[in-house]
C-alpha positions in Angstrom: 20.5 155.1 -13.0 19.4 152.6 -10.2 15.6 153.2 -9.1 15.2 153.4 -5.6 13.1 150.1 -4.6 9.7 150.2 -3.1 9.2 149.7 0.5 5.8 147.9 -0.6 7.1 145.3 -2.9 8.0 141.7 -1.1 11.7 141.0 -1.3 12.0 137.3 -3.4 13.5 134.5 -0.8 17.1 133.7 -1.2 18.0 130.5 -3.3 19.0 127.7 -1.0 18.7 124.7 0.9 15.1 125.9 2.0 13.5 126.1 -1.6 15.2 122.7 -2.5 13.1 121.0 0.4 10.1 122.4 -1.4 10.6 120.3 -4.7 12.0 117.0 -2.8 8.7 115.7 -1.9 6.5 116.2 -4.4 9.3 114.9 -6.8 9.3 111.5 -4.1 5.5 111.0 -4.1 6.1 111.0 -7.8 8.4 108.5 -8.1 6.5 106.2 -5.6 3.6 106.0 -7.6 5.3 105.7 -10.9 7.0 102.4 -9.3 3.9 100.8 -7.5 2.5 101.2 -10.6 4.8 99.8 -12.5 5.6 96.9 -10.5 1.5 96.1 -11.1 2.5 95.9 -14.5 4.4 93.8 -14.7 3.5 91.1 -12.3 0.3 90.9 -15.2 2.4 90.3 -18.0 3.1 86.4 -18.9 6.1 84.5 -17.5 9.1 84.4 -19.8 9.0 81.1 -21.2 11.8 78.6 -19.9 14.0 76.7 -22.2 13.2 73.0 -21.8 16.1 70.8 -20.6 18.2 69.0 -23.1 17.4 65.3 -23.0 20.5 63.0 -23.1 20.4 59.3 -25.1 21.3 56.8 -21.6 23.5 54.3 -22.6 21.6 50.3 -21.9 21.7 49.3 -18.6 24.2 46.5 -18.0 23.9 43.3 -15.6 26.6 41.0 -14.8 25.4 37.3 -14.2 27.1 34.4 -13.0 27.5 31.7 -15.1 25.8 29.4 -12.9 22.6 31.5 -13.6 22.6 31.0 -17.1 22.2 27.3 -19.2 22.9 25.8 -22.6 19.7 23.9 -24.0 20.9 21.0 -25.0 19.3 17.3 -25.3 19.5 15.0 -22.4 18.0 11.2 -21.3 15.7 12.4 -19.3 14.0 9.5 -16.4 10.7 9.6 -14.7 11.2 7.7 -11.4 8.9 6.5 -8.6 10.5 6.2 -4.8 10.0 3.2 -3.4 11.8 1.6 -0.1 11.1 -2.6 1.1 12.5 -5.3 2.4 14.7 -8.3 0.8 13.8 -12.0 1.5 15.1 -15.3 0.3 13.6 -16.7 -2.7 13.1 -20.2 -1.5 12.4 -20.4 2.9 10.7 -23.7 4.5 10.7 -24.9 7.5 11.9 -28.4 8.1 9.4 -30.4 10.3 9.6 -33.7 11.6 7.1 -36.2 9.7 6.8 -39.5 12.2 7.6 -39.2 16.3 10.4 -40.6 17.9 13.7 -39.5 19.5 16.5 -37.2 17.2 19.2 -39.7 17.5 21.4 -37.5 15.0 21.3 -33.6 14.1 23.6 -33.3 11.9 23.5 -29.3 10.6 24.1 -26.2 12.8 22.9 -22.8 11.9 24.8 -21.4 9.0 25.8 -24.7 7.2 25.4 -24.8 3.7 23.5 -27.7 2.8 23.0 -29.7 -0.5 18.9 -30.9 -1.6 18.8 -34.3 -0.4 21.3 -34.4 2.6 20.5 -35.9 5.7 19.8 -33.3 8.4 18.2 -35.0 11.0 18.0 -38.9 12.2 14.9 -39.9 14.1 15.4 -43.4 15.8 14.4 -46.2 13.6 13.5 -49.0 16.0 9.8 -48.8 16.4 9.0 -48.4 12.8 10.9 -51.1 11.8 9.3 -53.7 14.3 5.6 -51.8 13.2 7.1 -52.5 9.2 8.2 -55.9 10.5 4.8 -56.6 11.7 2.8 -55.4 8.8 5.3 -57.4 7.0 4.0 -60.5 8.5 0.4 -60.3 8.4 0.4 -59.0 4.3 2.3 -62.7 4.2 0.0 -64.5 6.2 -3.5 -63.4 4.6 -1.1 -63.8 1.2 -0.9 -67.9 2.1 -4.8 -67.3 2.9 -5.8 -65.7 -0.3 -4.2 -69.0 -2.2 -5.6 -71.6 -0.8 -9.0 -69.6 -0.5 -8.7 -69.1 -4.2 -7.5 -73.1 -4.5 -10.5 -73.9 -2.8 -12.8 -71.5 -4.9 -11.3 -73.7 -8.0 -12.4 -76.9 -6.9 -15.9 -76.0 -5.8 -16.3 -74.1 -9.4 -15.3 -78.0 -10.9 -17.8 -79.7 -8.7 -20.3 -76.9 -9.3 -20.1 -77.8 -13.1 -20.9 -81.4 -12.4 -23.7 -80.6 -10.3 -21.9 -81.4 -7.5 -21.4 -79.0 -5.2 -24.2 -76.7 -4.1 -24.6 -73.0 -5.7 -24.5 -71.5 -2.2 -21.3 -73.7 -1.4 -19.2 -71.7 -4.7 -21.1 -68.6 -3.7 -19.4 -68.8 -0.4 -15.9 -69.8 -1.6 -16.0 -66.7 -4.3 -16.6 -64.5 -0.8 -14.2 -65.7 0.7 -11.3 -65.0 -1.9 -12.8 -61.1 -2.2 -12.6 -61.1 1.3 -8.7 -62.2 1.8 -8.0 -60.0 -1.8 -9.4 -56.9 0.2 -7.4 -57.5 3.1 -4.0 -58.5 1.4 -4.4 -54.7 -0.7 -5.3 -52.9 2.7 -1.8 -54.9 4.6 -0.2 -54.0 1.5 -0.5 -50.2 1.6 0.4 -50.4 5.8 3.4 -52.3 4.8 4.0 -49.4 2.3 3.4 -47.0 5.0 5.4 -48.0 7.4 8.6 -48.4 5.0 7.6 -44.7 3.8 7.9 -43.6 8.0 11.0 -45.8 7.7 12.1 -43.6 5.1 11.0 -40.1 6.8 13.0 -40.9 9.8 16.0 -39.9 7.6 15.4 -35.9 7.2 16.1 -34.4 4.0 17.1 -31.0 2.9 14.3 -29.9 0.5 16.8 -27.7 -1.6 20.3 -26.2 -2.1 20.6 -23.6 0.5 21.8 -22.0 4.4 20.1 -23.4 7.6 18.7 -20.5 8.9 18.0 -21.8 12.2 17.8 -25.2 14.5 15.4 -26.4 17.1 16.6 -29.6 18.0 19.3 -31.4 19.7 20.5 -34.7 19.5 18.0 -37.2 22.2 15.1 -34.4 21.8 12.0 -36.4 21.4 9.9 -34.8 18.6 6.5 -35.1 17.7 4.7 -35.4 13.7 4.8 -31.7 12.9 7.8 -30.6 14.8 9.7 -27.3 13.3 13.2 -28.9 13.5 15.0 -26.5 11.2 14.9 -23.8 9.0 16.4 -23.5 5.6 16.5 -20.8 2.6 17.8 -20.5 -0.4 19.6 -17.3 -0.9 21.0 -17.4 -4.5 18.2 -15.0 -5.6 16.9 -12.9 -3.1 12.9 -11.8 -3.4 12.5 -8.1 -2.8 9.0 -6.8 -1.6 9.3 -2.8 -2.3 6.1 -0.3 -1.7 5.4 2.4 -4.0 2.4 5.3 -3.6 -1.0 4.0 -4.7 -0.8 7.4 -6.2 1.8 6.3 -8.5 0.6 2.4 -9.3 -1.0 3.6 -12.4 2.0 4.0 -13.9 4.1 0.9 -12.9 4.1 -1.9 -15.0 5.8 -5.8 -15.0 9.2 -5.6 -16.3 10.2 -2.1 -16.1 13.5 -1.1 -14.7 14.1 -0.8 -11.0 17.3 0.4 -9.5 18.3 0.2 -6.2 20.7 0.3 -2.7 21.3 -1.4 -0.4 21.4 -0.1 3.1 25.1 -1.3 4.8 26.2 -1.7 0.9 27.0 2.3 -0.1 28.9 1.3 -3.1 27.0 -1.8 -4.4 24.4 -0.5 -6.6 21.7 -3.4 -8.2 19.3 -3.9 -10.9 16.3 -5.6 -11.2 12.7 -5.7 -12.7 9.4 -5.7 -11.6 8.2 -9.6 -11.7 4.5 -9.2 -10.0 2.4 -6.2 -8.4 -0.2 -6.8 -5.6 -4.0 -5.9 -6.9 -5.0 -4.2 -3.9 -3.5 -1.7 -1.4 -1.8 -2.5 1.9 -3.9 -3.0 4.5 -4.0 1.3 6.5 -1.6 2.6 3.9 -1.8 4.5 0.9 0.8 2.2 -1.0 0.8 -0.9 -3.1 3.8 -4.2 -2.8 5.7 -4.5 -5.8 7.3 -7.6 -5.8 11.4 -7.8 -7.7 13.9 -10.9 -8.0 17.5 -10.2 -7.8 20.3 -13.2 -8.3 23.0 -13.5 -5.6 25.3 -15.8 -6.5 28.1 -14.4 -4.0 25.4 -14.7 -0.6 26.3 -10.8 -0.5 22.4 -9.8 0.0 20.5 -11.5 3.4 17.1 -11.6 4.4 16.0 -8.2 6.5 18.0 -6.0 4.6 16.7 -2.8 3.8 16.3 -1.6 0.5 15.3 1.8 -1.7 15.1 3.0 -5.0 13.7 3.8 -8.0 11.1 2.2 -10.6 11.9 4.1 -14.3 8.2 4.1 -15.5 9.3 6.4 -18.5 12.7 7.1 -20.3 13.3 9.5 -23.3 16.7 9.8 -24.3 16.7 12.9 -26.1 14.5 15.6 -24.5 15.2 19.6 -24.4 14.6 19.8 -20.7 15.1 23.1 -18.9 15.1 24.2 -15.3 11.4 24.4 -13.8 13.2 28.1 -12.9 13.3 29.0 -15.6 9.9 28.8 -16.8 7.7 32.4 -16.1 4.6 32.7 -17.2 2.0 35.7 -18.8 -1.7 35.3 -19.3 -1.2 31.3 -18.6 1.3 31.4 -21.6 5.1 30.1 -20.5 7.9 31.7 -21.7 12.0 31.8 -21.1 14.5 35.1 -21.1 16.7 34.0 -23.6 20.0 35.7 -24.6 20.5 37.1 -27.9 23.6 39.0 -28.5 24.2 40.0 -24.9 20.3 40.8 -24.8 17.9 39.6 -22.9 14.8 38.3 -25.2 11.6 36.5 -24.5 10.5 33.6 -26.0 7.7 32.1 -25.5 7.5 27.9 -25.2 5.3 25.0 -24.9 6.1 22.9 -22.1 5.7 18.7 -21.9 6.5 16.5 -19.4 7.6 18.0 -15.9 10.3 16.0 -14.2 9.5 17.7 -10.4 12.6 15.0 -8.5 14.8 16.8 -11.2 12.8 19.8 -11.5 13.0 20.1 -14.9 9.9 20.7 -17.8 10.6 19.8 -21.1 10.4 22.4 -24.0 8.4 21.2 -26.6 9.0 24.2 -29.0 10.2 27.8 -29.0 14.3 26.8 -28.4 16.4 24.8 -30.1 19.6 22.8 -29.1 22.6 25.6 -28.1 20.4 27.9 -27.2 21.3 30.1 -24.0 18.6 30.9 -21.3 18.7 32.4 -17.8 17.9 29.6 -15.5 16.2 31.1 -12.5 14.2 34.0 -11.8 16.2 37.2 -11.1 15.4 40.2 -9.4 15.5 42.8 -12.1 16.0 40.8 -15.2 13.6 41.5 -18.0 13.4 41.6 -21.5 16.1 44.5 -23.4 18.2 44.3 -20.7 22.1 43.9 -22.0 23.9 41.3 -19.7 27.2 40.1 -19.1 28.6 36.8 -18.0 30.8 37.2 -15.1 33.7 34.8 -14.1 33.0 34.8 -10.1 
């Protein structure tokens, strides 16, 4: 039996889209905090760790050089040279001058002849000498006659002079007399040998072997005592005056090795020595004459020519010499980068003599003969580095 409902009691709200709307947003606020909150959370907690990267073994850098930046060490002669540069000019040069006046009646050379010591090269007129020998002649006879009857007559008074005869005074005077003529006869004596001498200088000889160089006189010139008729040398050695750096005069010494060139000769090359050096400096330079002989015996070398070359003031013939390039140096201590098995290794040296024309050092110690070195200084080269010897 179905009781009759009270007209009092509230009726309860149909289920529906109205009651779900009053859940929704409590249930949002809800979940809106729940995440803030949580999202707090977890920005304070740690950060996960992260796995390290995996390091991979590199395989050694490789560099490709060229084989003209590499070098063997091996021995070499090795040459310390000083530059010099000069002058040649003949060994033997006078000039031929007459020795008495007259007129050049004969020239008998032109310049270039090759003449022979002792020929006749010029012929100054004999006439006047021979009448002033001629004369001189005559008077050395007359006092001659003079001085024996003088000394005749000195004989006699002497005899008389013993017997008491003749007067002191009187043999005095006859011993004065014979002095007198014996003084003169010596003086006419050496005029007679005088004038034959200027007889004999008329005839002008070549002082040596040699070329005329040059000739100042022509046949019927009159010349004077001390006229430069010609001019002769002798160029079967040639004298060659060299200068050299004061610097470097230290150094030099007589009879070390000289080579040289000849300007206008490109492929004559000659040797000589040093024969003399000069004890002071030229006069407003900063050099010193070194003085060298050379023989010509084919007339190839003339005076004026020019000359240069070197003086070897020290030779070694075995030195392990390496490229000045080559050298580096740490802390004031030289080294090399040697290669080892396709490696690049440092070892350090101790350098000698430097050889700057040839830019080279020697290598005292620290490599040995066949060793292999890189001979310049290359931009990212160092030791550890594995290499490789390209062909181009």
């Amino acid at each position: 039996m179905t009781l009759p409902a009270r007209l009092d009691q509230p009726t309860p709200p149909p289920a529906g889209p109205s009651r779900r709307r009053r859940w929704f947003w409590p249930l949002a606020g809800l979940v809106l905090a729940t995440g803030s909150v949580s999202i707090l959370l977890v920005n304070r907690l740690p950060a996960a760790p992260v796995a390290a990267p995996v390091e991979t073994a590199e395989a050694p850098r490789l560099m490709q050089l060229h084989p003209s930046e590499i070098i063997a060490v091996e021995p070499r002669p090795m040459e310390e040279l000083v530059k010099v540069t000069g002058i040649i000019h003949p060994a033997r040069e006078a000039p031929v001058a007459a020795l008495v006046g007259g007129t050049a009646e004969t020239v008998a050379v032109e310049a270039g002849d090759r003449v022979e010591a002792g020929q006749v090269l010029v012929e100054i007129g004999t006439t006047d000498l021979q009448l002033q020998l001629d004369q001189q002649q005559g008077t050395m006879a007359s006092t001659a006659v003079q001085l024996q009857a003088a000394k005749a007559t000195l004989e006699r008074t002497r005899q008389l002079a013993d017997r008491e005869l003749a007067a002191r005074t009187t043999l005095d005077a006859a011993q004065a007399e014979v002095d007198q003529l014996t003084a003169s006869l010596a003086a006419q004596q050496s005029q007679v040998a005088l004038a034959r001498t200027n007889l004999e200088r008329a005839r002008v000889l070549a002082p040596f072997s040699g070329t005329i160089a040059s000739r100042a006189v022509g046949p019927g010139q009159i010349v004077s005592p001390g006229t430069t008729m010609l001019s002769i040398v002798d160029l079967s050695t040639v004298t060659v005056e060299v200068i050299a750096p004061l610097r470097d005069s230290a150094r030099i010494r007589v009879g070390q090795t000289v080579r040289l060139s000849v300007q206008g000769m490109p492929e004559a090359s000659f040797t000589s020595t040093v024969e003399r050096l000069s004890p002071v400096a030229e006069a407003g330079t900063r050099s010193i004459k070194i003085y060298l002989r050379l023989d010509n015996p084919d007339g190839l070398l003339r005076g004026g020519m020019f000359v240069s070359g070197d003086i070897i003031v020290q030779r070694d013939d075995a030195v392990l010499a390496v490229p000045a390039t080559a050298v580096h140096t740490r802390d004031d201590a030289p080294y090399v980068l040697a290669l080892e098995n396709g490696i690049v290794r440092e070892r350090p040296i101790r350098t000698g003599t430097e050889w700057p024309s040839a830019g080279l050092v020697e290598a005292r110690s620290g490599l040995s003969a066949g060793d292999t070195i890189v001979a310049a200084s290359l931009a990212g080269l160092s030791a550890g580095t594995a290499v490789a010897i390209g062909g181009n």
